[in-house]
N, C-alpha and C positions, 0 to 999 in steps of 0.2 A: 812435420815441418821439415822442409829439404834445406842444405843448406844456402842456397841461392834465397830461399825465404828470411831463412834465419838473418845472413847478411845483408838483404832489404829493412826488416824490420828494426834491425838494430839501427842502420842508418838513418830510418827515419824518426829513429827519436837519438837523434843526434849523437849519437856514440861510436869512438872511435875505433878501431878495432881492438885498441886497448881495453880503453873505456868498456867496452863492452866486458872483456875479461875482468876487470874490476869492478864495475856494477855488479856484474854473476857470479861475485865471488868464485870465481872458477879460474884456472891456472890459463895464460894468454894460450899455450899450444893447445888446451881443451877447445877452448871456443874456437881457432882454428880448422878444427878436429869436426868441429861440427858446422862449417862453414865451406868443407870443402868436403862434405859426404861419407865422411873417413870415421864417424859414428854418430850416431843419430842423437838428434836435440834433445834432450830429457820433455819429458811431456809438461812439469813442470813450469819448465823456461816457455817454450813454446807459449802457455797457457800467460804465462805473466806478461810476456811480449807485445801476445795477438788484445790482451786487457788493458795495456797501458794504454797501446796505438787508438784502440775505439773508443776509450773514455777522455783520450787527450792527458792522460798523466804523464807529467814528466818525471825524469831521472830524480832532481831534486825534490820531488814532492813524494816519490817512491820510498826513495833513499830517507826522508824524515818520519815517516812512518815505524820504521825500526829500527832508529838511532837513540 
């Protein structure tokens, strides 16, 4: 996933550039980092991103799975 992906797919489940760094529990300039090609998206994230989007889960219903 390039970063031009990564920052599509975050947007489309509606997360803000924050939001994104706090849903990924990952530090705001990480996700940046991986937003602007500066290191590559954990396969990971990618993998949980590109599953949310096709199945229609959202943040909140992600996020209650392991609260």
């Amino acid at each position: 996933m390039k970063g031009d992906e990564y920052e599509k797919a975050t947007e489309r489940l509606d997360l803000s550039k924050t939001g994104a760094a706090e849903f990924l529990d990952v530090n705001y300039t990480t996700s940046k980092r991986w937003m602007y090609n500066r290191h590559p998206v954990p396969r990971a994230v990618e993998m949980l991103l590109r599953l949310m989007i096709k199945y229609k889960v959202t943040v909140a219903e992600a996020l209650s799975l392991v609260r």
